[in-house]
MARTORVEX-225792 format. One record per residue: y, x, z of N, C-alpha, C in turn. Coordinates in steps of 0.05 Angstrom, whole numbers, plus 5000, padded with zeros to 4 digits. Layout:
YXZYXZYXZ;...
//
This chain:
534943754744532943964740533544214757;536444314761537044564767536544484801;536944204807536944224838533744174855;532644104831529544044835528644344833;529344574810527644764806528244974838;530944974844531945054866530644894903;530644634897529344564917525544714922;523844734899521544874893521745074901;523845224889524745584901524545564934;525645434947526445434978523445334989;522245244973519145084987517345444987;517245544954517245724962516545984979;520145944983520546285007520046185030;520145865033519245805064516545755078;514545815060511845865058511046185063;512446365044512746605051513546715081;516146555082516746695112515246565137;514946265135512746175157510646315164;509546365131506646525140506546765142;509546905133510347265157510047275184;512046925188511747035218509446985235;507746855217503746815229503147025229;503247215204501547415200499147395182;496947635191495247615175493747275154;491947365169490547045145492746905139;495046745151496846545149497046625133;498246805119501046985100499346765073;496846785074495646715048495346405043;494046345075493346135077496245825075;497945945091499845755085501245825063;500345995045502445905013500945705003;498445635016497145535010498045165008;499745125033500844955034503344895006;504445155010507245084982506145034958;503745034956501745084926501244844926;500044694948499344434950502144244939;504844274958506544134953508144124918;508044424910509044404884506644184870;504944274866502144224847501043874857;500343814874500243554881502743394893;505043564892507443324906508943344878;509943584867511043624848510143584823;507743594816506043594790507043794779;507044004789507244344771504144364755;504244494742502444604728501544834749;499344844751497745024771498445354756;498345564771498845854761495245894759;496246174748493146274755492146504785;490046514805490746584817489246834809;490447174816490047424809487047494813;484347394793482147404804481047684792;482047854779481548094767482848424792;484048274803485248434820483748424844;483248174856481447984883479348214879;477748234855475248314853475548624862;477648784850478049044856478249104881;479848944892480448934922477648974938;476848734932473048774945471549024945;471649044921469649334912470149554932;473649624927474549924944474649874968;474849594981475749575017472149635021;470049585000466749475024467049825023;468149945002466850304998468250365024;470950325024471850475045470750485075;470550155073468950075101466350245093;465050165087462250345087462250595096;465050835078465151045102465051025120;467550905125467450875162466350865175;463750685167462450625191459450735177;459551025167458251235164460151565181;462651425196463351635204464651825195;465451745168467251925139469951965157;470151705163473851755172474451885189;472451915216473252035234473352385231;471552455208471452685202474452785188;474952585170477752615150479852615172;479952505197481752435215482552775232;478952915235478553115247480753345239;480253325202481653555194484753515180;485053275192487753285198490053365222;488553345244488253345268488753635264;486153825250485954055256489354215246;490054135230492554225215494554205226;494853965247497053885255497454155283;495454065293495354255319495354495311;494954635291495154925282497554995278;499354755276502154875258503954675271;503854595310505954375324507754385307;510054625307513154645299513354425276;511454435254512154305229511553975232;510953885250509053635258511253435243;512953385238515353275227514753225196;514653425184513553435158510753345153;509353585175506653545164505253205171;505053075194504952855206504652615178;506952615172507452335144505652545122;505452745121503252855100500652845093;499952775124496652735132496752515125;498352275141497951995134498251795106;500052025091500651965069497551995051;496552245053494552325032492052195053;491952075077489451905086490251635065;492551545062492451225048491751315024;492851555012492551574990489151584970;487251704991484851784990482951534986;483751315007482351085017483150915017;486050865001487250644990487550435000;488350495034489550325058490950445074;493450335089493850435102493550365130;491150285136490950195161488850405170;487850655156485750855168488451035188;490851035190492151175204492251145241;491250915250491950875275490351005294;486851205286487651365303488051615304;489551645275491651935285493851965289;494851705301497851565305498351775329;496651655353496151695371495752065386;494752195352495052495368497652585352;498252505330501652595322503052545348;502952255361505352305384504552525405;501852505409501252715431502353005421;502353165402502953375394505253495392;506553245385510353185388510553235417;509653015430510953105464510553395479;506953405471506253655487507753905479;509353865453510854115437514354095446;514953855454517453835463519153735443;518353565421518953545402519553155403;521953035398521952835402520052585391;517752495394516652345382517452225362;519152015365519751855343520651975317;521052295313521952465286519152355274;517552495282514652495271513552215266;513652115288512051855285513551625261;515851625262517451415251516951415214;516151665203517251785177513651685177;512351825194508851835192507651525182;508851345199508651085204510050965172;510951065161512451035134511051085119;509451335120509151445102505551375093;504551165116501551035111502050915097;504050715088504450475076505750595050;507850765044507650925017505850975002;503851095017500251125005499651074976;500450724991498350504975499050504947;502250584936502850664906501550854902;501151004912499451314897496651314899;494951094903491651184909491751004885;489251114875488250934844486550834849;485250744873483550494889485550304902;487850304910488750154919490749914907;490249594911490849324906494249394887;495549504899497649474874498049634855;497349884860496549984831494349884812;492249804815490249684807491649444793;492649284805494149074798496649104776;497449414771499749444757497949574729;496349674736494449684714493549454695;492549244718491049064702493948934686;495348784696498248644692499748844672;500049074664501149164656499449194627;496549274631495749224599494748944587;495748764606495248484589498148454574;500048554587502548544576503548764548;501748824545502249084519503149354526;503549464560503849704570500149864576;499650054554497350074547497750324574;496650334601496550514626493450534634;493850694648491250764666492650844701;489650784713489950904745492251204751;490051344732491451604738494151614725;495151564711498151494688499651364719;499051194726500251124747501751214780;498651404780499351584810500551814798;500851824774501952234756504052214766;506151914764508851824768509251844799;507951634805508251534838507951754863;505551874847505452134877508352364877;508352514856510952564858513652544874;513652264855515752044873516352064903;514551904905513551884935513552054957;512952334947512252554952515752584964;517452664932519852664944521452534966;521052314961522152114970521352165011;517952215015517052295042518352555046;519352725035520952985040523452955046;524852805037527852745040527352615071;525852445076525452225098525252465128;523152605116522552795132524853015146;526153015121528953245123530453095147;531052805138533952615153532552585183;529452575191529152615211528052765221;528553075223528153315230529653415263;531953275253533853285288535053115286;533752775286534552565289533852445329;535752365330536652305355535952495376;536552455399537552705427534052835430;534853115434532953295435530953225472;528153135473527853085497529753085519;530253395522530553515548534553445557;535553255531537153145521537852885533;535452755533535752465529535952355551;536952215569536952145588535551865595;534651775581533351495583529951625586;529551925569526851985572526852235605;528952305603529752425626528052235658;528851975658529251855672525751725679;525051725657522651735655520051995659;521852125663520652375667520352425695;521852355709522852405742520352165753;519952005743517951815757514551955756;513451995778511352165781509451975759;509151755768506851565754507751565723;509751565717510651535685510651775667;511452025682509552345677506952385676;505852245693502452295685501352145667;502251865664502351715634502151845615;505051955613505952095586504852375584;504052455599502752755587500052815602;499052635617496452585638493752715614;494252435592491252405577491952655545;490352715534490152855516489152725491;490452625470489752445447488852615424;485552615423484352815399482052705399;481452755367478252675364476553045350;477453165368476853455355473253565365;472753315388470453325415468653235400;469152985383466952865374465952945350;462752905351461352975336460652855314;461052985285460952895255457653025245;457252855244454352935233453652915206;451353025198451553085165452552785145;451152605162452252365150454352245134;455352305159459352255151459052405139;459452675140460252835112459852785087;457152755093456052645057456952315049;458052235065459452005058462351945050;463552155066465452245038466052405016;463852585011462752714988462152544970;460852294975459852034964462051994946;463951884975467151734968468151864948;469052174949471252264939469352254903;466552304901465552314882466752074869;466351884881467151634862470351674851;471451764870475351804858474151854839;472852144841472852404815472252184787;469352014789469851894762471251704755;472551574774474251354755475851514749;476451794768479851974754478252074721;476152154713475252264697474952114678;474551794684474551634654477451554654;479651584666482751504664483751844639;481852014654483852334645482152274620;480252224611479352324572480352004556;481151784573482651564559485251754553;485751894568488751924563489252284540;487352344542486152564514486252444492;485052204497484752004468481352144464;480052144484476852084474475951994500;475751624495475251504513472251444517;471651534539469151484539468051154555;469251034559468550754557467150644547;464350474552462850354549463050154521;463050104497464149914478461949674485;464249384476461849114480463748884464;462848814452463648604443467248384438;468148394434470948244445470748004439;469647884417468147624419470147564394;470647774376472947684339471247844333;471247894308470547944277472448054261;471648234243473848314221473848204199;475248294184475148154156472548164143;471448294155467548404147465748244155;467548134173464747914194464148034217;464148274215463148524235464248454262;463248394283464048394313465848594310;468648614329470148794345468648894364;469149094369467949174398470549344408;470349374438473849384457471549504484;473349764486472249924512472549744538;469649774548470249634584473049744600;474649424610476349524632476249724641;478149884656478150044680478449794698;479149554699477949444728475349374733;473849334709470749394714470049604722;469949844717468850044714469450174743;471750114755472650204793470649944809;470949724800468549604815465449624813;465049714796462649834788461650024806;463750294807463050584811463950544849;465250354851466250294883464450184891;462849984876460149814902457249964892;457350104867454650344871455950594887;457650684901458050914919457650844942;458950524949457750414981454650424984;453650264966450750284962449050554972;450850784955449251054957449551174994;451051105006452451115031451351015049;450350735043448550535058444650675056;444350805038441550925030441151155042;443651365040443351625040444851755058;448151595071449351645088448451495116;446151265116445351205133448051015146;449650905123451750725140450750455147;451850325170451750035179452349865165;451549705152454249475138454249335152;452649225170454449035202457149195219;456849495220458549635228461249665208;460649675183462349725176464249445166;462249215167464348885161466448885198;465449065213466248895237468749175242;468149425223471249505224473949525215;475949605230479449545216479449595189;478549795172478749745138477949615129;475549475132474749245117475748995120;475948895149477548675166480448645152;481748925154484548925143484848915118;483048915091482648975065481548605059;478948565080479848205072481548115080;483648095100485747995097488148045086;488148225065489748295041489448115019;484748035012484947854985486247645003;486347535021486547165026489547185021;491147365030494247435023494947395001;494247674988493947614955493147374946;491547264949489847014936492246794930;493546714962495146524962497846564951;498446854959502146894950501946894929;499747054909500547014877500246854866;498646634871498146344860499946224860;501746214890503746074897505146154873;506246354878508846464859508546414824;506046524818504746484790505046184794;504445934805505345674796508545674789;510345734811512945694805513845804778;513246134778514446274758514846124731;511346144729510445984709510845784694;512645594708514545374707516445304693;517945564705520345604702521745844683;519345874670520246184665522246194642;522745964627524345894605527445984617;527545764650529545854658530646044668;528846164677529646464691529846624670;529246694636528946844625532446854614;533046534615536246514611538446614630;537546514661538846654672540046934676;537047064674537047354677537147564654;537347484637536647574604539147844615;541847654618543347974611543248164637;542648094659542948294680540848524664;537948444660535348594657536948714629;537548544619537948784587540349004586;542048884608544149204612543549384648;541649304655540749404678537749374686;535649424666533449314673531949474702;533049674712532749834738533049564767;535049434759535649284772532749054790;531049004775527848944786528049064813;528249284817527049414840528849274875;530849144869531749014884530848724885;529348684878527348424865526248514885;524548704876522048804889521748804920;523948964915524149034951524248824967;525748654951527548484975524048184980;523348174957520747974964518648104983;518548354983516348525003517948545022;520248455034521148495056520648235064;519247975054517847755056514847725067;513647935045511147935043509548185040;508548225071507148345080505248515061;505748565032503248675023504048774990;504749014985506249144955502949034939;501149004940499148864921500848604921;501048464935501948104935504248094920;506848334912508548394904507648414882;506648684870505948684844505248454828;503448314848501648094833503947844830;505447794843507747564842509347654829;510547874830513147974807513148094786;510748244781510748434753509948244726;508747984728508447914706510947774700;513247624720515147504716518547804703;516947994711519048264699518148244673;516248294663514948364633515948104619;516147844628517447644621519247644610;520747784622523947824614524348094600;522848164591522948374572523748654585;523748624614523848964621521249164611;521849354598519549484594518849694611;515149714600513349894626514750084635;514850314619515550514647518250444660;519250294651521650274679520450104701;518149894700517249764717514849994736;514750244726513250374732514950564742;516550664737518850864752519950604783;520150374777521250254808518850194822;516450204814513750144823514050294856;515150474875515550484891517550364915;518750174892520049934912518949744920;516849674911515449444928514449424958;515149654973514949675004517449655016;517749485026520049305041519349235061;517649205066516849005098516849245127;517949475126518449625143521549545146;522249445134525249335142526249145172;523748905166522848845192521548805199;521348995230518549205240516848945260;515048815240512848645249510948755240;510249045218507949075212505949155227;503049085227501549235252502149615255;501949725232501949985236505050135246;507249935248509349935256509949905281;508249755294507849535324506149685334;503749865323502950055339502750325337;505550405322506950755327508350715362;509950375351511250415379510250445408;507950295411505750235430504850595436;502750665412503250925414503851205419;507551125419508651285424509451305462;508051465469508551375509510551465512;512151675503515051745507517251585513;516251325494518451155493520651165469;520751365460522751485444522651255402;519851205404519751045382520250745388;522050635382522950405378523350265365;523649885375523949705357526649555380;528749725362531149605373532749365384;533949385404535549105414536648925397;537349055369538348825347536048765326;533248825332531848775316531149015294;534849045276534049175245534749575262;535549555281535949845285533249915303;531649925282529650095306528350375292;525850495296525650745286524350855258;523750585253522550595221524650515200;527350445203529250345176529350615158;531050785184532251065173530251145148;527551255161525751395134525551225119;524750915122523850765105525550735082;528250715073529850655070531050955049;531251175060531051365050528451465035;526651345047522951475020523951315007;522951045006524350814979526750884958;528150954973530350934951530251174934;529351414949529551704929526151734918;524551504923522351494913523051364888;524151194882525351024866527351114847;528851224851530151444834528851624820;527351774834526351934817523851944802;522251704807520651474793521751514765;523951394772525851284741526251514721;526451714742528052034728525452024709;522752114729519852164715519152014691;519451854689519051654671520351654639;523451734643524051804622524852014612;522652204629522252424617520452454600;517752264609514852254595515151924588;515951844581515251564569518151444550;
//
C-alpha cells in the first residue's frame, strides 16, 4: 500500500512539473493526464473538481477584461505613472506599490506589464539601478493576488474555508493579508534599496554604456503612456469597477457587524416545526453576480468591446488560470482524497505541535504550480483535514507564492526583457537571479506577521 500510495504521489508531482515546464494551458491540461492514470489506471475514486471557485474566477477575469478593453487600465496605469515620475528618488518603494495595489484592485497580476516598462525607464533616466525597482515590483504583482477580494485564491479560501466550519468573509481575509503583505513589500523594498553596484559602478553596464548603438537603446526611447488619451469611457468604467469592490466590500463589512444583509432562500431542511430553514446567499454568489452585472453595465454605458476585451492579456491570462485550476485541483483532490486516512496519521503530530508548519507545504507546491488559486484549491482542504485551524491557515495564507523561486513566470521573464539596462537578471545558475532576494524576504515576513495578526484578532 505504502509503495503504491507513494508511487501515485510521484505520478502526481510529475504531472505538475511536466506541465510547469509547458506552461500555460499544459499546467492544467496535463494533470489532466495524472487524473486519467490514477482514476482509470489506478481505480482512485475521482476528487471533486473546484467548480465554485471556476465560476468566481469567470465572473472577475470577463469584469476585469471588460475594463480593459473600455480603456480603465490604461487610465489606472496613467496615474500610476503619474506618481512615479513625480517622486523618481522613491521609485524603489514606490514601483512594487503601484503594482501591488494594480493586482490588488483587479485581482491579477498580469495588468502590470505595461508599467513594467516605465518603472525601468524612470530607474535608468534617474541613475538608479534598475533591477532595485524592477525586481521587488515584479514581486510585488504576484503578492496582489492574496489581498484583492476578487481574486481566485482568496475567493477560494473563503469558499474552502466556510465549508470547513471557518465562518470568513472576502474582506476578513484581505484585513489580514494586506497588512501582511504590505510589510512583508517594505522589508523587500528596504533589502533592495542599495542592492548591487551603483550604475556608474558597474562595469558590465559601464561597458554597455561605451557602445554608441547600446546607449541609444537604453536611453534612445521614452517608456510612458502619459500621451495617450483616456476618454470619458474608461473612466466611467472604472468607476463601474471599483463600484462593484464597494458592494461586495459592503455586504462582507455588515456580515461582519452581525446584520447581514444577504439575500435568505431556502437550504432545502426543516425544523422541528416543519418550517423550511432558510441560509443567507453565498458570498461566492453574490461576487459573481455583482462581477458579470458591472461588465454588463461597462459593455452598455462604458461602450466596451467584448471581442476586444476576450482577445486581451487579462482575460486570456484569467482563462488560463480556470484550465490550471480545473486540472491541478482535481488532480490533487483525487489523490488527497484517497489517502487522507494516511496522511492524517502521518502528519497528526508535526501539525498538532507546529501547525505554522503548512506554510512550507504551501510554498514549496507553488514553487510547482504556477498559480496561489491552484494552491489554495489543492492544499487548504487537505490542511483543515488535519485539524490545523482557520486563522493559522489564514495568517500563512501568504505563502502560497513560490513560483518566483524559479524565474519561468511570464511577469518574471518580462521585467527582465524589460529591463534594457541589463541590470535585471535571470542568473548563470538559474536560482541566483533578481527576483529570489525580495521574493523570499516579502514571503517570509509576510508570513510572520500574518501569524502575529491573527492571534491577535482570532
Amino acid at each position: 500500500m505504502v509503495i503504491i500510495m507513494i508511487l501515485q504521489l510521484l505520478i502526481v508531482l510529475l504531472a505538475l512539473y511536466v506541465g510547469s515546464r509547458y506552461g500555460s494551458l499544459a499546467l492544467g491540461a496535463i494533470s489532466g493526464i495524472g487524473l486519467a492514470i490514477l482514476v482509470l489506471g489506478f481505480g482512485l475514486k475521482p476528487g471533486n473538481p473546484p467548480t465554485d471557485v471556476i465560476y468566481i474566477i469567470i465572473a472577475a477575469v470577463t469584469c476585469a477584461g471588460i475594463m480593459q478593453a473600455a480603456g480603465g487600465m490604461d487610465w489606472l496605469i496613467q496615474l500610476a505613472e503619474r506618481l512615479l515620475r513625480k517622486h523618481p528618488d522613491h521609485v524603489t518603494f514606490l514601483a512594487p506599490l503601484c503594482t501591488f495595489f494594480l493586482t490588488v484592485l483587479v485581482g491579477t497580476g498580469h495588468v502590470v506589464y505595461t508599467l513594467m516598462p516605465i518603472i525601468c525607464d524612470i530607474a535608468l533616466k534617474k541613475g538608479i539601478r534598475p533591477e532595485r525597482p524592477c525586481g521587488v515590483a515584479s514581486v510585488a504583482s504576484q503578492v496582489g493576488i492574496t489581498c484583492s477580494p476578487i481574486a481566485a485564491a482568496v475567493a477560494s479560501f473563503v469558499v474552502i474555508s466556510n465549508s470547513n466550519g471557518f465562518d470568513i468573509n472576502n474582506l476578513q481575509v484581505i484585513a489580514i493579508t494586506i497588512p501582511a503583505c504590505l510589510c512583508g513589500l517594505l522589508a523587500a523594498s528596504a533589502c533592495s534599496y542599495r542592492r548591487g553596484l551603483d550604475l556608474d559602478k558597474d562595469p558590465q553596464f559601464q561597458a554597455r554604456l561605451a557602445d554608441p548603438k547600446m546607449r541609444e537603446y537604453m536611453y534612445g526611447d521614452t517608456a510612458s503612456l502619459l500621451d495617450k488619451k483616456v476618454d470619458r469611457h474608461a473612466k466611467l468604467s472604472v468607476y463601474i469597477f471599483l463600484g462593484a469592490l464597494g458592494v461586495i466590500v459592503l455586504y462582507s463589512l455588515f456580515q461582519i457587524i452581525g446584520m447581514d444583509i444577504r439575500p435568505l432562500i431556502d437550504s432545502g431542511k426543516v425544523n422541528d416545526a416543519g418550517e423550511p430553514i432558510m441560509k443567507p446567499i453565498g458570498m461566492n454568489i453574490i461576487i459573481q453576480i455583482v462581477m458579470i452585472s458591472a461588465a454588463a453595465l461597462m459593455i452598455i454605458f462604458a461602450k466596451a468591446k467584448p471581442k476586444k476585451a476576450v482577445a486581451g492579456p487579462v482575460w486570456q491570462a484569467g482563462m488560463v488560470a480556470v484550465v490550471a485550476i480545473y486540472g491541478i485541483a482535481w488532480l490533487a483532490d483525487t489523490f488527497f482524497s484517497n489517502y487522507l486516512p494516511e496522511m492524517e496519521a502521518g502528519l497528526s503530530d508535526i501539525v498538532s505541535q507546529y501547525p505554522w508548519a503548512i506554510a512550507f507545504a504551501f510554498f514549496a507546491v507553488s514553487v510547482l504550480i504556477n498559480s496561489q488559486g491552484a494552491v489554495v484549491v489543492a492544499m487548504l482542504p487537505l490542511a483543515y483535514s488535519l485539524g490545523i485551524p482557520g486563522p493559522v491557515l489564514l495568517g500563512v495564507l501568504p505563502s502560497v507564492y513560490g513560483y518566483f523561486f524559479i524565474p519561468n513566470y511570464p511577469s518574471d521573464i518580462a521585467t527582465v526583457n524589460f529591463d534594457r539596462s541589463g541590470t535585471t537578471v535571470i542568473g548563470k545558475y538559474l536560482l541566483n537571479h533578481s527576483f529570489m532576494m525580495p521574493g523570499l524576504v516579502s514571503v517570509a515576513v509576510s508570513t510572520i506577521v500574518g501569524l502575529l495578526l491573527t492571534q491577535l484578532f482570532y
